[in-house]
GUVOPA-525743 format. One line per 4 residues: number of its first residue (from 1); their letters; for each residue x, y, z of C-alpha. Coordinates in Angstrom, 3 decimals, always signed. Layout:
N
NUM) a) X/Y/Z ~ ...
! end
This chain:
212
1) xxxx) -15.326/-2.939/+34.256 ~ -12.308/-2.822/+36.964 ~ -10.797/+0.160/+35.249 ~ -14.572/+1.982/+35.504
5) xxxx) -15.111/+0.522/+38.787 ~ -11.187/+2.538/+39.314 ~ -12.040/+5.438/+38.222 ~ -15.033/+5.716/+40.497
9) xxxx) -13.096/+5.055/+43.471 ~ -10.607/+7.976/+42.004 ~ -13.253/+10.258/+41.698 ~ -14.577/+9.627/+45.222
13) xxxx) -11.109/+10.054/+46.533 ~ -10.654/+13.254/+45.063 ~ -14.166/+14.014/+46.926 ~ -13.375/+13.598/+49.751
17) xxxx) -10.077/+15.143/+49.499 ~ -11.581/+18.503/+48.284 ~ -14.172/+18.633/+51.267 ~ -11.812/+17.769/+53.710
21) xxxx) -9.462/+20.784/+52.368 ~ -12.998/+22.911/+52.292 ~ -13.927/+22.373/+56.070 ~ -10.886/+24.159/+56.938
25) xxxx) -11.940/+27.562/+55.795 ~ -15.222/+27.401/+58.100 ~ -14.959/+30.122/+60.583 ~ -18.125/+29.366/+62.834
29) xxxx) -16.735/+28.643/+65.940 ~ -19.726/+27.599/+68.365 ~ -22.178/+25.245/+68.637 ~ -25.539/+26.693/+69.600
33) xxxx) -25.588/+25.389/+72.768 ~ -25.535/+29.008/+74.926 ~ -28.073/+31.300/+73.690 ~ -25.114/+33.780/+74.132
37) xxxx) -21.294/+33.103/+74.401 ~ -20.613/+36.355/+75.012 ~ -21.424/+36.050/+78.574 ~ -19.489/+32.309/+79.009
41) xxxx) -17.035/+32.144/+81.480 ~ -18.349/+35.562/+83.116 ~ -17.237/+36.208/+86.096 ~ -20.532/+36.876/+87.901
45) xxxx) -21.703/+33.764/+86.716 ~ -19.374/+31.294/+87.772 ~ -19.541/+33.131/+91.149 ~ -23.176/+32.049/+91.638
49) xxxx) -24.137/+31.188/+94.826 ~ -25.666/+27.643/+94.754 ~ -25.396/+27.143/+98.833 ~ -29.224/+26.993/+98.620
53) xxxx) -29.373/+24.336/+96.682 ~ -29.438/+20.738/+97.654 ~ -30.481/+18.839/+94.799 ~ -29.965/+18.405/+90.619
57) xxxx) -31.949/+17.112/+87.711 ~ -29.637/+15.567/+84.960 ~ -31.231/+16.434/+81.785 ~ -30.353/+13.741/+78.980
61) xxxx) -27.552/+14.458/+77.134 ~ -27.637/+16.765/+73.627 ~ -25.508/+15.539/+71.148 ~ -24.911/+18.373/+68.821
65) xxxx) -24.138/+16.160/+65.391 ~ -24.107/+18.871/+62.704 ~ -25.722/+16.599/+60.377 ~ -29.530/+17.604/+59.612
69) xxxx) -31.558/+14.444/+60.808 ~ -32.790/+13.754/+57.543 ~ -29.401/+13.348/+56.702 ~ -28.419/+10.973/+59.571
73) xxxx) -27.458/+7.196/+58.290 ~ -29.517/+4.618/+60.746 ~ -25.562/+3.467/+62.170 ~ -24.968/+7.675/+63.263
77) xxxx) -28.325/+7.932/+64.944 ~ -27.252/+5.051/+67.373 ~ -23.927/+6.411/+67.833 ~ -25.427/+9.945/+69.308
81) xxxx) -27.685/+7.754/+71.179 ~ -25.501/+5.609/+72.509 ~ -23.017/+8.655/+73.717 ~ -26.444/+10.580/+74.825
85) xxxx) -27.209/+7.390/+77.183 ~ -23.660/+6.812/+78.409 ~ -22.803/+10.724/+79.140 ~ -25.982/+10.948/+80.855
89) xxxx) -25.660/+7.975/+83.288 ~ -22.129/+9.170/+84.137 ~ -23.481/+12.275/+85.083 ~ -26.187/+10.754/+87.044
93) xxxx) -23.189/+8.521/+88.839 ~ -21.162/+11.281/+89.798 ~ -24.144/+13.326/+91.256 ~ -25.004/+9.927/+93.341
97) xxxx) -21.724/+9.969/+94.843 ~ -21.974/+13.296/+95.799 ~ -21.533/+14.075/+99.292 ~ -23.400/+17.875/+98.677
101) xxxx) -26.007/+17.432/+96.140 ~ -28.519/+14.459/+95.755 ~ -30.452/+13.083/+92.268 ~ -33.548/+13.876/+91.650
105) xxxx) -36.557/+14.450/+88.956 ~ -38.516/+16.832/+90.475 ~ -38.814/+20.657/+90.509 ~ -38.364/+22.684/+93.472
109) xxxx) -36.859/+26.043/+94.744 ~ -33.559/+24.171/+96.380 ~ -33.305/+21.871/+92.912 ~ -30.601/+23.073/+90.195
113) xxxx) -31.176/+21.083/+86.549 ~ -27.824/+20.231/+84.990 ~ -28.179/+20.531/+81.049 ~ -25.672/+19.756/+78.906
117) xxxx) -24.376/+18.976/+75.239 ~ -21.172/+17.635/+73.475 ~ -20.058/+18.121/+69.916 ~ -17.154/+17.422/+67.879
121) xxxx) -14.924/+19.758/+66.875 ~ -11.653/+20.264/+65.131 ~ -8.867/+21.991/+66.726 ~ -5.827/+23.862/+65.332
125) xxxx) -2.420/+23.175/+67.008 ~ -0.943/+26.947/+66.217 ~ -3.192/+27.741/+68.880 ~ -1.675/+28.123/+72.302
129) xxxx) -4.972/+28.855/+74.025 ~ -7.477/+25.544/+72.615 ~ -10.144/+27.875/+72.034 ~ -10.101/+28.041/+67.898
133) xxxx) -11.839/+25.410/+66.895 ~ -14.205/+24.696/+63.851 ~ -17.278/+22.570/+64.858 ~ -17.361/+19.296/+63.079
137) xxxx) -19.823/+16.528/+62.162 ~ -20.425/+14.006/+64.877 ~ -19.364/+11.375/+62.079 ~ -17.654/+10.677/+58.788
141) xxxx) -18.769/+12.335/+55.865 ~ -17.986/+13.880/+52.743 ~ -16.941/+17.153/+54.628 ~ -15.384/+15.389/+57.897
145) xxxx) -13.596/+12.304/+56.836 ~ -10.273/+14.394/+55.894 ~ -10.096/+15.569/+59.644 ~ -10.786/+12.370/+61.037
149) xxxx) -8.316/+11.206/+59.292 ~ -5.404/+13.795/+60.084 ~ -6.457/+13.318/+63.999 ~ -7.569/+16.922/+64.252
153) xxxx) -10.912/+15.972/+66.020 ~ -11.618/+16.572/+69.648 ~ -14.400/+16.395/+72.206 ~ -16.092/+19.947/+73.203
157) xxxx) -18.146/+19.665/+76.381 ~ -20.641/+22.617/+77.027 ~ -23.338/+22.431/+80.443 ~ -24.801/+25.116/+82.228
161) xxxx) -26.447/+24.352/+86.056 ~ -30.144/+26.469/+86.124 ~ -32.618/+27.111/+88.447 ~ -34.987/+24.157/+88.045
165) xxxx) -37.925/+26.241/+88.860 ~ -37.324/+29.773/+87.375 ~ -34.641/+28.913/+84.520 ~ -32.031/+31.261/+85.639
169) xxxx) -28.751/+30.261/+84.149 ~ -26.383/+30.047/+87.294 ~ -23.097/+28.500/+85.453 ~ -21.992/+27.917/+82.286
173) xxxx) -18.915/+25.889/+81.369 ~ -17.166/+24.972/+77.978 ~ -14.443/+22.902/+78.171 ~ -12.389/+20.893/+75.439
177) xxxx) -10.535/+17.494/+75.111 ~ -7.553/+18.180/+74.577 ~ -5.358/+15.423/+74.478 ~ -7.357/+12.361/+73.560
181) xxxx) -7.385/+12.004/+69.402 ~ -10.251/+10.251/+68.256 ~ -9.211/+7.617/+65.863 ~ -11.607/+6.098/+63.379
185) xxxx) -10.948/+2.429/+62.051 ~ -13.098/+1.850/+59.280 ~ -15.194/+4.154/+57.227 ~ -17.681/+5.539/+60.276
189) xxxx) -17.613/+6.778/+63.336 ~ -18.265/+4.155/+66.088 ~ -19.009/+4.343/+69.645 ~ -15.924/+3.092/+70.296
193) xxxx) -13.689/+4.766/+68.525 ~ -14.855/+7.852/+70.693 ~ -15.132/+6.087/+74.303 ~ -11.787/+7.084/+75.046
197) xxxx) -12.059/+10.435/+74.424 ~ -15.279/+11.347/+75.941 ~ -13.878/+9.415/+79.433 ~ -10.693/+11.469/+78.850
201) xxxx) -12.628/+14.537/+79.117 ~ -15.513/+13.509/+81.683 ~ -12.586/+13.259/+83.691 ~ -12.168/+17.068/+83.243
205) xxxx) -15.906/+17.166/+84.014 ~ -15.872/+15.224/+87.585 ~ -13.695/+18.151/+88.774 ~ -16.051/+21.043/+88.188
209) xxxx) -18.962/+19.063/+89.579 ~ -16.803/+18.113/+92.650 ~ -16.273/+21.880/+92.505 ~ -19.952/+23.200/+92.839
! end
């Protein structure tokens, strides 16, 4: 029995070992968020003129998860919950304390809506720019756990600030973590083993919405 029960744990090894190897030849590079990423950081765009506008809806939080929902263990659909919840009321928190823009939930011509989404991702250090990245399961799996486990698995923060009554896409941002590894402990991904990281980058995040 112990050298069966062995092997098995061999076997699994070499699982994950393969699909950890296999996730590095994905080439897909973005998340879905932007219907187009051709036109991200576009010039025009980030020069929109929000002096008109006085207040912002905070729409909850996506989290992008790459795992089909009928795939999702009970223990990952908390975790995108609980970052969903958390992102969302720092958001709300930082648009309270704004001295330009005040909170709100309800449509109207001076209202921007702030939608946004955050996935994980993992990043390749031969790049000078941090903008190759392979898109990653929000949590361990038989494809993931290798990165995890190297530390090659950042934040990526996507939001774009639209016209709450006509949809017009005013600004779009994408911005990554860089420097804050997320380190997992046991066999899953929990909330805090990612706290760090996401503060790490909302920091990044505070200074664009200070900037609007």
């Amino acid at each position: 029995m112990r050298l069966q029960t062995s092997a098995i744990s061999i076997i699994i090894g070499v699982v994950f070992f393969m699909s950890g190897c296999s996730s590095r030849t994905v080439q897909v590079k973005n998340s879905g968020f932007f219907e187009d990423y051709t036109k991200l950081d576009n010039a025009k765009s980030n020069k929109a003129d929000l002096s008109k506008y006085k207040n912002i809806i905070v729409a909850p939080v996506l989290v992008i998860s790459s795992i089909s929902e009928d795939k999702q263990t009970i223990s990952q659909k908390k975790l995108y919950k609980e970052i969903s919840e958390y992102l969302t009321s720092a958001y709300k928190k930082e648009i309270e304390n704004s001295k330009k823009f005040k909170l709100t939930e309800i449509k109207s011509v001076d209202t921007l809506k702030l939608e946004s989404a955050v996935s994980a991702v993992e990043v390749h250090f031969d790049d000078n720019k941090w903008d190759d990245f392979t898109p990653i399961a929000m949590g361990v799996n038989v494809v993931s756990y290798n990165v995890y486990m190297d530390e090659d698995v950042r934040i990526l923060g996507e939001s774009r600030l639209v016209d709450s009554k006509n949809g017009e896409v005013l600004r779009s941002i994408r911005k990554i973590q860089e420097g804050e590894k997320i380190i997992i402990k046991n066999n899953s991904l929990e909330f805090n083993d990612i706290k760090q990281a996401i503060d790490s980058w909302f920091v990044q995040v505070r200074e664009d919405l200070n900037r609007y």
